[in-house]
GUKOL-205017 format. One line per 10 residues: number of its first residue (from 1); their letters; for each residue x, y, z of C-alpha. Coordinates in nm, 4 decimals, always signed. Example, Ala and Ser with C-alpha at 12.3 -4.5 7.8 and 13.67 -1.06 7.14 Angstrom:
1 = as = +1.2300:-0.4500:+0.7800 ~ +1.3670:-0.1060:+0.7140
This chain:
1 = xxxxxxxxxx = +19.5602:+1.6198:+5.9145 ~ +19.2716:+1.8462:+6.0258 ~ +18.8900:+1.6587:+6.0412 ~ +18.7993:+1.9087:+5.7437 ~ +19.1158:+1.7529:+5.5172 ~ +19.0365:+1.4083:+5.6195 ~ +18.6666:+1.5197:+5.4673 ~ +18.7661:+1.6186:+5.1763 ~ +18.9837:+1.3404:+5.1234 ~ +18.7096:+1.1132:+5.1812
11 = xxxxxxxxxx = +18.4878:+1.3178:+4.9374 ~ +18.7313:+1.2591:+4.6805 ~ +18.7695:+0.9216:+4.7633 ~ +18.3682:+0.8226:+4.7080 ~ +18.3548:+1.0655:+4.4335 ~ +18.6398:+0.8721:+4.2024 ~ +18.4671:+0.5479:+4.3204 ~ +18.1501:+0.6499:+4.1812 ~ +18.2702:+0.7400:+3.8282 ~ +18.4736:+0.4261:+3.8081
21 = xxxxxxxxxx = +18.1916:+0.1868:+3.9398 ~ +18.0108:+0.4187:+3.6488 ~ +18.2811:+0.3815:+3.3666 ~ +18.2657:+0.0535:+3.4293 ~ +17.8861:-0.0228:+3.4330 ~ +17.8971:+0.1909:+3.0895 ~ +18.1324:-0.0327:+2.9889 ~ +17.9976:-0.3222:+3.0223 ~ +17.6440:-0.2404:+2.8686 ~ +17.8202:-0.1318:+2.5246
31 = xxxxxxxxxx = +18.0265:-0.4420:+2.5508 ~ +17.7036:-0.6419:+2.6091 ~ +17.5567:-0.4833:+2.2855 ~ +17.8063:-0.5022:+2.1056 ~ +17.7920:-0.9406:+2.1682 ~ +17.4564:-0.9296:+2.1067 ~ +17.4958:-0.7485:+1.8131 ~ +17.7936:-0.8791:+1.6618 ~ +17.7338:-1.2312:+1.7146 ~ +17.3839:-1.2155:+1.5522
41 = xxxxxxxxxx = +17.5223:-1.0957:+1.2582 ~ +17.8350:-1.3121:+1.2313 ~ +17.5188:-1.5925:+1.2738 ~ +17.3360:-1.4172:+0.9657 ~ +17.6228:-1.3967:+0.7657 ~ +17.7803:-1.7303:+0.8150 ~ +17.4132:-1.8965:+0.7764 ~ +17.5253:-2.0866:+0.4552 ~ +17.8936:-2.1524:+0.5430 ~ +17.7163:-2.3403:+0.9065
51 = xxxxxxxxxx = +17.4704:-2.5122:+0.6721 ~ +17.7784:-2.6143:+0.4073 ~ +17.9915:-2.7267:+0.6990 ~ +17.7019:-2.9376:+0.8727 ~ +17.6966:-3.1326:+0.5601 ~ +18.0206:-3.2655:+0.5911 ~ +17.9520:-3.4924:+0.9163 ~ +17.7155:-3.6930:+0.7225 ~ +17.9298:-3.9436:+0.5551 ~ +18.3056:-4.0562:+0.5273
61 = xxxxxxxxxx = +18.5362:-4.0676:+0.7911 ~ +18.4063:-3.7573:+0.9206 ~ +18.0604:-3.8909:+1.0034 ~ +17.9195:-3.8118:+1.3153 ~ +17.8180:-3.5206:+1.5605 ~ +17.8407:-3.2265:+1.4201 ~ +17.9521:-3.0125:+1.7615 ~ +18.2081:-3.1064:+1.9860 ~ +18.1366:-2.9605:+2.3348 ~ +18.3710:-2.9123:+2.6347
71 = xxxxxxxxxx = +18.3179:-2.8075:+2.9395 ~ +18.5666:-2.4614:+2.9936 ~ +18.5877:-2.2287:+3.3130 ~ +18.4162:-1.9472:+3.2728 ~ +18.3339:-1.5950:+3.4476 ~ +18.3856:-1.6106:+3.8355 ~ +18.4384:-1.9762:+3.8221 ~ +18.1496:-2.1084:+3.6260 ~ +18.1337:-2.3910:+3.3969 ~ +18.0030:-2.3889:+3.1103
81 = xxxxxxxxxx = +17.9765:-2.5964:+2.7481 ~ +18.1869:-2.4316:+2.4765 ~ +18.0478:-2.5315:+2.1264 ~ +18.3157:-2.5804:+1.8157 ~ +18.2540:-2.7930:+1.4960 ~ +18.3962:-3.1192:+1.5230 ~ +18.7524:-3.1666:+1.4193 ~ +18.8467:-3.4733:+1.5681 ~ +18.7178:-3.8123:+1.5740 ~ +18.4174:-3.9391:+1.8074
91 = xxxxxxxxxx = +18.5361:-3.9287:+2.1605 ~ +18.8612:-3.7999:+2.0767 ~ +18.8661:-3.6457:+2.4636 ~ +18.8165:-3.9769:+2.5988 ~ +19.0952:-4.1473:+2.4057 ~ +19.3406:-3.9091:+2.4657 ~ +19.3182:-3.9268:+2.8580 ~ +19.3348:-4.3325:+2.7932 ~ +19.6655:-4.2944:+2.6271 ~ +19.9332:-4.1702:+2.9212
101 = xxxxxxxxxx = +20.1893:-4.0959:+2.7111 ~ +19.9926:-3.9193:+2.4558 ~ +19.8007:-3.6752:+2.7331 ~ +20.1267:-3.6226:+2.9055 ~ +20.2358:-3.4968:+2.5739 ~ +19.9843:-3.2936:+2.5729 ~ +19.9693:-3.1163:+2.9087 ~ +20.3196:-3.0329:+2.8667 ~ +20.2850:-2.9291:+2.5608 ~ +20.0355:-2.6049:+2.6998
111 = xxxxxxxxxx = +19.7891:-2.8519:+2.5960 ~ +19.7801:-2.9409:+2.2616 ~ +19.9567:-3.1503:+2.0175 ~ +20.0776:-3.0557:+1.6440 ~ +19.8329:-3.1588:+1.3883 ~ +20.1123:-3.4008:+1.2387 ~ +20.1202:-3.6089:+1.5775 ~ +19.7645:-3.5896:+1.6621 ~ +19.6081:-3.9008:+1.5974 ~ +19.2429:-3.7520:+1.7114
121 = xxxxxxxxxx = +19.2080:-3.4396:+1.4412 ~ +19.0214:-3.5464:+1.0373 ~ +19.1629:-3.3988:+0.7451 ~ +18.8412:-3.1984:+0.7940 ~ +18.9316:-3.1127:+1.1209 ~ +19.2507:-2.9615:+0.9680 ~ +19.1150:-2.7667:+0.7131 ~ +18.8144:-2.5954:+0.9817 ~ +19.0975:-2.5553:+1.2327 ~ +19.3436:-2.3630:+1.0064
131 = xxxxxxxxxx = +19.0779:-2.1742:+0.8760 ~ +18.9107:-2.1124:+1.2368 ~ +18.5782:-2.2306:+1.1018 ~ +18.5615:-2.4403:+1.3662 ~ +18.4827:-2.1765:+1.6271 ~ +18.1891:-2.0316:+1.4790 ~ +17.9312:-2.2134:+1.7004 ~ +18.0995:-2.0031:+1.9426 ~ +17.8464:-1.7292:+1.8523 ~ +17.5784:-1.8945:+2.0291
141 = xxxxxxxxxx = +17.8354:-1.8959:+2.3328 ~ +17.8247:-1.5196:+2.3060 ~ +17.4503:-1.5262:+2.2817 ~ +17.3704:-1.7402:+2.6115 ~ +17.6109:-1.5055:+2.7803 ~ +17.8924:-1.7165:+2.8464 ~ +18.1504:-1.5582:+2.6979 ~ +18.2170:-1.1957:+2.4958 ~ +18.3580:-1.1550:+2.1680 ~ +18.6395:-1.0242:+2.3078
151 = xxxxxxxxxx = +18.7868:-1.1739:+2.6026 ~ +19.0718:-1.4251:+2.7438 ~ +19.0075:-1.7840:+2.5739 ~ +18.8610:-2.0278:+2.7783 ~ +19.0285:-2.2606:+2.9698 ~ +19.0059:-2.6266:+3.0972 ~ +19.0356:-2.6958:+3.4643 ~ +19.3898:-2.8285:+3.4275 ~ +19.5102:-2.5597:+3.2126 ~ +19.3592:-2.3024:+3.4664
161 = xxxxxxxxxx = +19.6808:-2.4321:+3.6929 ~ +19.8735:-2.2079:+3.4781 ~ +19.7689:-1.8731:+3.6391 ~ +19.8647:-2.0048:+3.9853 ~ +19.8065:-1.6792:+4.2290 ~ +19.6233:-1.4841:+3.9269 ~ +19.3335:-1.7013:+3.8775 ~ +19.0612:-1.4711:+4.0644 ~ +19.1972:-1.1640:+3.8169 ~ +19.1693:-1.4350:+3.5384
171 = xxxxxxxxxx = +18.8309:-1.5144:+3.5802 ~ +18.7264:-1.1831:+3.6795 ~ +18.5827:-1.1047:+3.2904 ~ +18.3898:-1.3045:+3.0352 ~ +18.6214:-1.5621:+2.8160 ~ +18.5943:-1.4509:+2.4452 ~ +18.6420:-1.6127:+2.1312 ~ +18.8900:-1.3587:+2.0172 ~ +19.1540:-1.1990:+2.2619 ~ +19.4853:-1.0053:+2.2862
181 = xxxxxxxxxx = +19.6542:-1.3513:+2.3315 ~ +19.4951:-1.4853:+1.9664 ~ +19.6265:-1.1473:+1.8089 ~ +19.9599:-1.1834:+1.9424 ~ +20.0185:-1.5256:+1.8274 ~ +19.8059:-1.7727:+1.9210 ~ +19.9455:-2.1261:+1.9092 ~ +20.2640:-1.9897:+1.8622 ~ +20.2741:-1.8806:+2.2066 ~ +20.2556:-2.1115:+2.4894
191 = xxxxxxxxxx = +20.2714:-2.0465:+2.8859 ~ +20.3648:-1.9091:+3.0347 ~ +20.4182:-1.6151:+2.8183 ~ +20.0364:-1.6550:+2.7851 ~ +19.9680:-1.5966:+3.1423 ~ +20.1331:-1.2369:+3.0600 ~ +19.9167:-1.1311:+2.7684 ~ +19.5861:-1.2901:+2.8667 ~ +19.5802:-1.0517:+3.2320 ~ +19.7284:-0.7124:+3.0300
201 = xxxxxxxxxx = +19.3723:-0.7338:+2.8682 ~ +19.1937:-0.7968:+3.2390 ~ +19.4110:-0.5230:+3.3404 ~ +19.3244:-0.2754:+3.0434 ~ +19.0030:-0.3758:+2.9374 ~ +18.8069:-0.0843:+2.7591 ~ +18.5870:-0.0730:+2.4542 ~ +18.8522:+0.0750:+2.2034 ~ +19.1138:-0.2485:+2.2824 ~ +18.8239:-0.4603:+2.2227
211 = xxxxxxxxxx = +18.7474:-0.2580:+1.9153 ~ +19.1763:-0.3231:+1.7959 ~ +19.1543:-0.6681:+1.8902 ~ +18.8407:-0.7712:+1.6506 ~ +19.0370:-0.6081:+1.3805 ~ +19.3329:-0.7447:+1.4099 ~ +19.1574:-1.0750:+1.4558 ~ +19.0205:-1.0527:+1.0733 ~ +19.3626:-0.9799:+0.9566 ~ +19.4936:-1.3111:+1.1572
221 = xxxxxxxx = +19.2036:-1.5207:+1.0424 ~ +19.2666:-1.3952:+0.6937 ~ +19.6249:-1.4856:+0.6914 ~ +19.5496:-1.7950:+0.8898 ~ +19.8430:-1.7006:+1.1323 ~ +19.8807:-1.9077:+1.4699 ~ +19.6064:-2.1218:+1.4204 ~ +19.6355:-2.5308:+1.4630
């Protein structure tokens, strides 16, 4: 190949770099709005249903803290506090990991247990969980920049085992509180099936999947499909 080819080869080269390194700058200062936006408002309009469900940790068996925090993996490796309401007893974490059995369970079960054999989850906890009440805190995880509103869920550092050679691609984009793996099923699929549908959204990421994915997430919250 002539000097001038190899030229215009490189040209090309630096040229496409430039408008992806561009598409995806663009893309992530709408997606960045769009958080900021979006998650103030879900704030704003879920003002009373936060102040109704606050009340509830006041008395009963259900009395206690109102968040439960856990520490997930994040963007690029960092750790970071995800905020939930609490649906499971005080120190729930804690007494799972001190029962063998019951956190064995639980690992290989793509960790979590069914609501009828979980010892740790309140009626409450139940009802905010089926209803995925529970992860409106979340918002404020959108608004400290920690995660997106659309995005792989976070992960604990066990659970990040499951990706194996994947987990730089994994943790190459924001966790969100809704993703392609919540729309296709949720709970109801487990890894590694997961590890599938969580990286086809790192791998075709744009603004109008993102755009799908919130929808279909009101239709699956509305039906209260997958969630446990």
């Amino acid at each position: 190949m002539s000097n001038l080819a190899n030229q215009e080869v490189t040209y090309v080269e630096k040229l496409s770099l430039k408008v992806e390194n561009r598409n995806k700058k663009s893309y992530l200062f709408f997606k960045r709005f769009i958080d900021i936006f979006g998650a103030t408002v879900g704030l704003l309009l879920t003002l009373p249903c936060l102040l109704v469900l606050s009340s509830f940790y006041f008395y009963g068996s259900n009395k206690g803290p109102i968040f439960f925090k856990q520490i997930r993996i994040g963007k690029d490796g960092k750790r970071f506090h995800i905020y939930k309401f609490r649906s499971m007893i005080v120190d729930a974490e804690r007494k799972l990991k001190e029962d063998n059995i019951l956190y064995q369970k639980y690992i290989n079960n793509n960790f979590k247990l069914e609501q009828d054999e979980d010892p740790r989850i309140t009626s409450f906890g139940k009802f905010i969980r089926k209803s995925s009440l529970d992860e409106l805190p979340q918002f404020f995880n959108v608004l400290k920049g920690d995660m997106s509103l659309v995005g792989p869920r976070p992960v604990v550092l066990e659970e990040l085992e499951e990706y194996g050679s994947k987990k730089t691609e994994f943790l190459s984009v924001k966790p969100g509180i809704t993703g392609y793996w919540q729309v296709c099923g949720r709970s109801d699929v487990g890894y590694p099936e997961r590890v599938d549908i969580e990286l086809y959204y790192v791998y075709n990421k744009n603004l109008v999947l993102d755009i799908k994915i919130l929808f279909k997430t009101v239709i699956q919250v509305v039906v209260r499909k997958g969630a446990y």
